[in-house]
GUMARVO-715876 format. One record per residue (C-alpha): residue number from 1; residue in one letter; x, y, z. Coordinates in pm, whole numbers, padded with zeros to 5 digits. Layout:
N
REC NUM A X Y Z
...
***
This chain:
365
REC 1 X 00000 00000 00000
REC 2 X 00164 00306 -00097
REC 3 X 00257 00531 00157
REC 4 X 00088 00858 00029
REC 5 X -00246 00723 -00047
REC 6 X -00516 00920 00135
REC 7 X -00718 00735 00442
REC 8 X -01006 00817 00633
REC 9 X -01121 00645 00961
REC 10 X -01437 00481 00889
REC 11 X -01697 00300 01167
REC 12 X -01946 00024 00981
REC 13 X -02198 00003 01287
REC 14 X -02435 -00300 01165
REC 15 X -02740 -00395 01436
REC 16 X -02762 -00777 01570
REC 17 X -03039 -00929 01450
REC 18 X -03236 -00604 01500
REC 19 X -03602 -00657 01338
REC 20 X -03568 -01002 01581
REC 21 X -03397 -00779 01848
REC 22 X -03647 -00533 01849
REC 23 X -03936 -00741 01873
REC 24 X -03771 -00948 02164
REC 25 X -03698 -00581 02314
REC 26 X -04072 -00474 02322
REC 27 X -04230 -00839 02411
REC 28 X -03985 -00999 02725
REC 29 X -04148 -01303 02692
REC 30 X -03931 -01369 02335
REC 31 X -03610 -01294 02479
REC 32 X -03399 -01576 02442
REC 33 X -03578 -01805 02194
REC 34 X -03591 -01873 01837
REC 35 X -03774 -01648 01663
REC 36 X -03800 -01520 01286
REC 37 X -03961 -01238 01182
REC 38 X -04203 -01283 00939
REC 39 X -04223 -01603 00742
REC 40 X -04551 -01748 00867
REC 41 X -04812 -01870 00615
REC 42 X -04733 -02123 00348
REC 43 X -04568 -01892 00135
REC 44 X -04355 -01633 00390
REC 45 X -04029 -01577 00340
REC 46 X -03832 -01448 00693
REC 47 X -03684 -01108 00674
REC 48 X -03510 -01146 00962
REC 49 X -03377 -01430 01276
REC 50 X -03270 -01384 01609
REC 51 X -02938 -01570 01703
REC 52 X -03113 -01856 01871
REC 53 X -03270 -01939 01551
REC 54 X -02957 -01863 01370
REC 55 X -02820 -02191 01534
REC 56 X -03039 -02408 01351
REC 57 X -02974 -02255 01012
REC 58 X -03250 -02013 00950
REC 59 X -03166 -01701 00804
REC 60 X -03305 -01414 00590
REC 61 X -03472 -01468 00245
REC 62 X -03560 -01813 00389
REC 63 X -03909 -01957 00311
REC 64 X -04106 -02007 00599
REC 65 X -04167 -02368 00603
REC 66 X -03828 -02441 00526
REC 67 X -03745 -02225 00861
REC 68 X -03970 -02424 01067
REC 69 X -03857 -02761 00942
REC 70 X -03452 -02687 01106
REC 71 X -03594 -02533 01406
REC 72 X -03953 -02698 01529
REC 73 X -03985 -02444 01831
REC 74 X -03956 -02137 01582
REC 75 X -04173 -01844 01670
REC 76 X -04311 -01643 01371
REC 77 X -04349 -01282 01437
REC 78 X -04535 -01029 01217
REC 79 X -04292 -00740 01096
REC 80 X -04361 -00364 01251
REC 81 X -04152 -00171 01014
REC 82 X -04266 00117 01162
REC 83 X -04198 00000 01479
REC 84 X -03839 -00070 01327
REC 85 X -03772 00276 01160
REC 86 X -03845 00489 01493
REC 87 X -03574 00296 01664
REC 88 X -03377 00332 01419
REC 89 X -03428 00741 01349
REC 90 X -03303 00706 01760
REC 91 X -02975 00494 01642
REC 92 X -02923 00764 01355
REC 93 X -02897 01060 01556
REC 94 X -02685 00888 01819
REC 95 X -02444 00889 01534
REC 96 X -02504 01236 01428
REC 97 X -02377 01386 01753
REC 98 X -02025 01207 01631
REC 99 X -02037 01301 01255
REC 100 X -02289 01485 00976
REC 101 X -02086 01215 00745
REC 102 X -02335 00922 00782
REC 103 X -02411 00699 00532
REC 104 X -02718 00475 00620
REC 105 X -02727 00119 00382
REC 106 X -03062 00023 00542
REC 107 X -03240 00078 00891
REC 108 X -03006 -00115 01064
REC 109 X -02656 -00021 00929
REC 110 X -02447 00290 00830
REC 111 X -02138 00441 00760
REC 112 X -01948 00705 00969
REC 113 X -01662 00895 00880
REC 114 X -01485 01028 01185
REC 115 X -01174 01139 01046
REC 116 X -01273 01457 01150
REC 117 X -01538 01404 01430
REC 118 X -01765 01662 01666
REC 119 X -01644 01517 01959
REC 120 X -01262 01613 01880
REC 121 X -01145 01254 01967
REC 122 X -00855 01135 01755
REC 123 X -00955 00735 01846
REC 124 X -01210 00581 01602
REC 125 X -01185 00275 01782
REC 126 X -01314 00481 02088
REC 127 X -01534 00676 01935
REC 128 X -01730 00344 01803
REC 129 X -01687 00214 02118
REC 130 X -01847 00515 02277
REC 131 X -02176 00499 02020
REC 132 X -02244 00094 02023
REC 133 X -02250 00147 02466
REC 134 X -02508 00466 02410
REC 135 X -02743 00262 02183
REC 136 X -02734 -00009 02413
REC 137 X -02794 00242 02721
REC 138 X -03080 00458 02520
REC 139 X -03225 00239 02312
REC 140 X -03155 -00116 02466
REC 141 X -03025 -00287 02152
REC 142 X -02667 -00439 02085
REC 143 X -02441 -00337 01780
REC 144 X -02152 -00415 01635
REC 145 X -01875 -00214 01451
REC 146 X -01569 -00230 01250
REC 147 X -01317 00041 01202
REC 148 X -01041 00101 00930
REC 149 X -00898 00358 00644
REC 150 X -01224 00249 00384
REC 151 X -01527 00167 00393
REC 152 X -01528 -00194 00259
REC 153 X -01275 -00283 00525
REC 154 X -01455 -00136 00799
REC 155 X -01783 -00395 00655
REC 156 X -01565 -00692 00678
REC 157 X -01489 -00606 00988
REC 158 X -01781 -00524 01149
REC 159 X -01899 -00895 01112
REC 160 X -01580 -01042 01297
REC 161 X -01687 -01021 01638
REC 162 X -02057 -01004 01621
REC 163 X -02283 -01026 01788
REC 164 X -02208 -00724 02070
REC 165 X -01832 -00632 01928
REC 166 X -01616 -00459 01709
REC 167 X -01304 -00502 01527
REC 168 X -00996 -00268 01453
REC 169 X -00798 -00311 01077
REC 170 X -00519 -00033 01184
REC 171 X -00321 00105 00857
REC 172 X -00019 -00134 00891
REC 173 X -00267 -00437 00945
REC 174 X -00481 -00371 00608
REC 175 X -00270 -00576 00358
REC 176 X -00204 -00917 00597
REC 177 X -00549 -00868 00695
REC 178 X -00695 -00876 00302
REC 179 X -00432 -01106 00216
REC 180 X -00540 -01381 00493
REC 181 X -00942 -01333 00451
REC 182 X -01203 -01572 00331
REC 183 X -01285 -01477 -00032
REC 184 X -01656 -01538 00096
REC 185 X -01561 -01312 00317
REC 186 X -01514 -01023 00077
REC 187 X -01798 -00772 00063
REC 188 X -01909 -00804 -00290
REC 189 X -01864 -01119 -00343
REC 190 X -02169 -01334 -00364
REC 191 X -02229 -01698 -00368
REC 192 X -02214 -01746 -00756
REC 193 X -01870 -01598 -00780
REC 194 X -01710 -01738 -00440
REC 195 X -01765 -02056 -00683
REC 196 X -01651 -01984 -00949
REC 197 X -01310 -01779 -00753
REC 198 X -01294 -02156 -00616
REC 199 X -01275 -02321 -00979
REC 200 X -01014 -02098 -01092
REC 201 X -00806 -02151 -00739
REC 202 X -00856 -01823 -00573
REC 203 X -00961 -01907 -00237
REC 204 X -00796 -01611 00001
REC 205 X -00732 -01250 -00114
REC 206 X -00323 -01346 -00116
REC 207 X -00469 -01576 -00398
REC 208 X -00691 -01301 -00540
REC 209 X -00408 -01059 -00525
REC 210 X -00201 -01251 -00767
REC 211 X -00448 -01282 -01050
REC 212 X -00328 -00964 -01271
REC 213 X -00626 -00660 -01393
REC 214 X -00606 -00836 -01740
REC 215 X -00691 -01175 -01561
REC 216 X -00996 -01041 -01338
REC 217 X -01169 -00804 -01615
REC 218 X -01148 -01103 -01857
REC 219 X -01268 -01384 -01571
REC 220 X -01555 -01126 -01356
REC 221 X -01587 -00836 -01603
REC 222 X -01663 -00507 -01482
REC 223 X -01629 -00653 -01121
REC 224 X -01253 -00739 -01213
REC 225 X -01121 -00388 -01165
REC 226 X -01295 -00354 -00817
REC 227 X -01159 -00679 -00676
REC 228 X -00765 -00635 -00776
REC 229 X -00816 -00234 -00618
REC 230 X -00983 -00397 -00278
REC 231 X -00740 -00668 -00212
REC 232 X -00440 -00442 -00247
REC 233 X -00657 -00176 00029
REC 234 X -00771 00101 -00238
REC 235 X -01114 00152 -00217
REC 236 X -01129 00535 -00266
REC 237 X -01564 00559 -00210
REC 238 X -01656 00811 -00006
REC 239 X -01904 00773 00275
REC 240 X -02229 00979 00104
REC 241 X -02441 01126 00357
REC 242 X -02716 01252 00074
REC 243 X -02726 00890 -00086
REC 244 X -02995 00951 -00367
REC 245 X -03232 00688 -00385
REC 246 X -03236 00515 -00699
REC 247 X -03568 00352 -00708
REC 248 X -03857 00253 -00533
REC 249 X -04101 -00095 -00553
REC 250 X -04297 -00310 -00361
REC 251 X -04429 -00667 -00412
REC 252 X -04686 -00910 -00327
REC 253 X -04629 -01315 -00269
REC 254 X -04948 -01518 -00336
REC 255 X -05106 -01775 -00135
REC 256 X -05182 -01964 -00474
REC 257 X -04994 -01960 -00778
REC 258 X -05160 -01731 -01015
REC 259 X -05195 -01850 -01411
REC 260 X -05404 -01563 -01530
REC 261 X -05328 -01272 -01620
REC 262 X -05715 -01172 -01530
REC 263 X -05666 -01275 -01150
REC 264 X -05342 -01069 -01121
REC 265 X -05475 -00767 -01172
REC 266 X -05646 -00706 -00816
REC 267 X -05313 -00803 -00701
REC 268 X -05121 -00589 -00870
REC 269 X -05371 -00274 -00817
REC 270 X -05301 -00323 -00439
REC 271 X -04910 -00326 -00563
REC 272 X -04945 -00011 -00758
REC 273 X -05089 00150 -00458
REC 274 X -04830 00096 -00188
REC 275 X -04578 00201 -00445
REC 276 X -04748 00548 -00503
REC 277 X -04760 00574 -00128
REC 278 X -04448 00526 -00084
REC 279 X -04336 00764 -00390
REC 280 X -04586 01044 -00242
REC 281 X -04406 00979 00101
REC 282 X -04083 01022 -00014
REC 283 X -04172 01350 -00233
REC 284 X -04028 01184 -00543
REC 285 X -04173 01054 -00886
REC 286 X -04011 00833 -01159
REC 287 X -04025 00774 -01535
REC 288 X -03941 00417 -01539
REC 289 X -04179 00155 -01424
REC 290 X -04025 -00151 -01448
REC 291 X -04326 -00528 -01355
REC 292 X -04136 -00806 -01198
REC 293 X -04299 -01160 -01204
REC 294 X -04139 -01472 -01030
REC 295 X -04259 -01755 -01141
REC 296 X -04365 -02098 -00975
REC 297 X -04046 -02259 -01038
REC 298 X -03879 -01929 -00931
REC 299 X -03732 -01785 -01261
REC 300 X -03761 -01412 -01243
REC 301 X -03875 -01201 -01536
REC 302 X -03840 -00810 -01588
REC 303 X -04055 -00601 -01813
REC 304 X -03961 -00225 -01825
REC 305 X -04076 00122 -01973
REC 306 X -03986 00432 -01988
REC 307 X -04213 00745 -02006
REC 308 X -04206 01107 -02116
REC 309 X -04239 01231 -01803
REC 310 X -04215 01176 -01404
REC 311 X -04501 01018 -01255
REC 312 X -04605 00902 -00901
REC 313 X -05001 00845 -00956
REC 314 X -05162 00523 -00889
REC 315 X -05397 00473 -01196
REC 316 X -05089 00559 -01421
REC 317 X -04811 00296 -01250
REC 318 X -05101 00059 -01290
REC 319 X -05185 00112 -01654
REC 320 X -04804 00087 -01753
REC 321 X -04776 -00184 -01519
REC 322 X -05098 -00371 -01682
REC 323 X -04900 -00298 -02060
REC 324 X -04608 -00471 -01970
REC 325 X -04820 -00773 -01774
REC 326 X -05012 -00819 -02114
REC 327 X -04701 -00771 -02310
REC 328 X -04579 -01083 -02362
REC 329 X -04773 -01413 -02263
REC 330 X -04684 -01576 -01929
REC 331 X -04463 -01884 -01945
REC 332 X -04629 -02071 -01636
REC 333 X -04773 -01957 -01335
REC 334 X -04702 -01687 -01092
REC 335 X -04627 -01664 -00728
REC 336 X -04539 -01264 -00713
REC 337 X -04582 -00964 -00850
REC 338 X -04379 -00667 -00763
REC 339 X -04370 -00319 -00948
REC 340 X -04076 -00046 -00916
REC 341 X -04032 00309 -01041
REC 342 X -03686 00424 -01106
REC 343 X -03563 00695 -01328
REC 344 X -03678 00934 -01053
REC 345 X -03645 01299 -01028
REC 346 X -03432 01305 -00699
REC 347 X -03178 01593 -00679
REC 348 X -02846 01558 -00536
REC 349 X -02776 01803 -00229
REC 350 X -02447 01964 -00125
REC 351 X -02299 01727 00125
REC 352 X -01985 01801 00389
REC 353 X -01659 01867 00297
REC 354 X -01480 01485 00342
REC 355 X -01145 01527 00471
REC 356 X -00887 01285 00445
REC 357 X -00529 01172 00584
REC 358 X -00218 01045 00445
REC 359 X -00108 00721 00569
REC 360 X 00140 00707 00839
REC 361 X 00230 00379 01051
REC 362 X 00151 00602 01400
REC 363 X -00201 00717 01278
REC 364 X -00421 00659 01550
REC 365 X -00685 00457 01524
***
């Protein structure tokens, strides 16, 4: 790592379990069993498990039945993401007396850049130290963290000592560190490709690192370029406290699969409605409605269009939404509809100066 490139000190604080934590916060009688939060029905998928589930192999994006089947005593519990958004708006300005450079990733995670910090205090270490004891003293939740020069080390950190800890890369560490980790463990690096790394012999980032740019662009495409900066400690992304949002959708799963194209369109009128809710919420309209239908054997399909002009009415989303549904005939039946606008008219707003550091083998941490 050259000696010159610029650093910051960046905290990943990521929840434990926290739609699970939360619920087993507000209802005592939870605390300390298996529970998963939503899932229940034939056809629910669970958004979220608390640890003592976690032991039996459930997880998120798990369907329901599958969830009960590894752990018999499983609790189902109906998500209250309203329930989970005013906790977290408490977590969130916990962090904002550190830092106006937050970047939340979802309700339950964000990035901090304390370089330069409110509280004056040179240790970042500290600092998320200080914040992950003050959500567990005002809001009564556990968190972990992970601290380094980027953010994508500070995210691979954060999960090394979870649940209820936190995990230091210092400058001098960063290299050994990459070199020596997982290639699951790389942020970015899915399921799909971990494979295929495997196939070609790159299990560790030492064995990552030695795979030239040529080798990576031809092998992972546009990926390549990211994964030979990462594994040699460049990742130069700033933590964005204005992150525009990019889109906006919601979705329905069916009891029953659907084959008609008739019977879908109750569904999707409730579909159409939540997402101009949510547009009208968030003061923002789109151009681009894009229908997503997954199928019974779970193939996903995509049908997009783009109009003239921004829109964020119901009856509109669901008349493009019933062109593209009759715009090519279904090839079997369907188990969910989802519809999402993108292509929306979201401005970008002057964020904080970002300062950064040059590397030096004493910088405090």
């Amino acid at each position: 790592m050259s000696m010159d490139l610029p650093i910051r000190k960046i905290i990943h604080v990521d929840m434990d379990a926290f739609y699970a934590s939360v619920e087993q916060m507000d209802n005592p009688d939870l605390k300390g069993k298996p529970i998963a939060v939503g899932g229940g029905g034939k056809r629910g998928v669970v958004s979220a498990a608390s640890y003592e589930a976690r032991k039996f192999g459930v997880k998120s994006a798990m369907a329901g039945n599958l969830a009960a089947k590894l752990c018999p005593e499983l609790i189902f519990v109906r998500a209250n993401f309203e329930r989970y958004s005013e906790i977290s708006k408490k977590i969130r300005a916990i962090f904002y007396d550190y830092t106006d450079l937050v970047e939340p990733l979802s309700l339950d995670e964000a990035y901090l850049d304390v370089t330069e910090n409110k509280k004056g205090n040179p240790s970042a270490s500290l600092i998320a130290e200080e914040i992950r004891e003050r959500i567990f003293e005002e809001v009564g939740l556990t968190a972990s963290a992970g601290i380094s020069i980027n953010k994508f080390i500070a995210k691979v950190a954060s999960d090394y000592n979870k649940p209820n800890g936190q995990k230091t890369i210092n400058p001098e560490e960063v290299i050994e560190f990459l070199e020596q980790l997982d290639i699951r463990k790389f942020y970015g690096v899915g399921k799909v490709t971990a494979e295929k790394m495997y196939q070609k012999g790159i299990f560790t980032g030492l064995d990552l690192k030695g795979k030239s740019l040529e080798y990576l662009n031809k092998n992972f495409g546009k990926s390549g370029r990211y994964y030979y900066y990462v594994v040699r400690g460049v990742h130069n992304s700033e933590v964005k406290p204005n992150r525009i949002r990019k889109s906006l959708a919601a979705e329905r799963t069916f009891s029953k699969n659907l084959s008609s194209e008739i019977f879908m369109l109750e569904k999707l009128e409730h579909v159409a409605e939540e997402v101009a809710r949510r547009l009208k919420k968030s003061n923002v309209a789109g151009k681009t409605v894009t229908l997503k239908i997954k199928y019974s054997d779970f193939t996903l399909q995509t049908r997009s269009k783009t109009l003239q002009y921004f829109i964020n009415d119901k009856s509109i989303i669901l008349e493009t939404a019933k062109d593209l549904l009759y715009q090519e005939k279904l090839s079997n039946s369907v188990r969910l509809l989802g519809i999402s606008m993108s292509n929306l008219n979201t401005e970008m707003k002057k964020k904080p100066e970002q300062k950064s550091v040059s590397v030096q083998l004493k910088f405090k941490f």
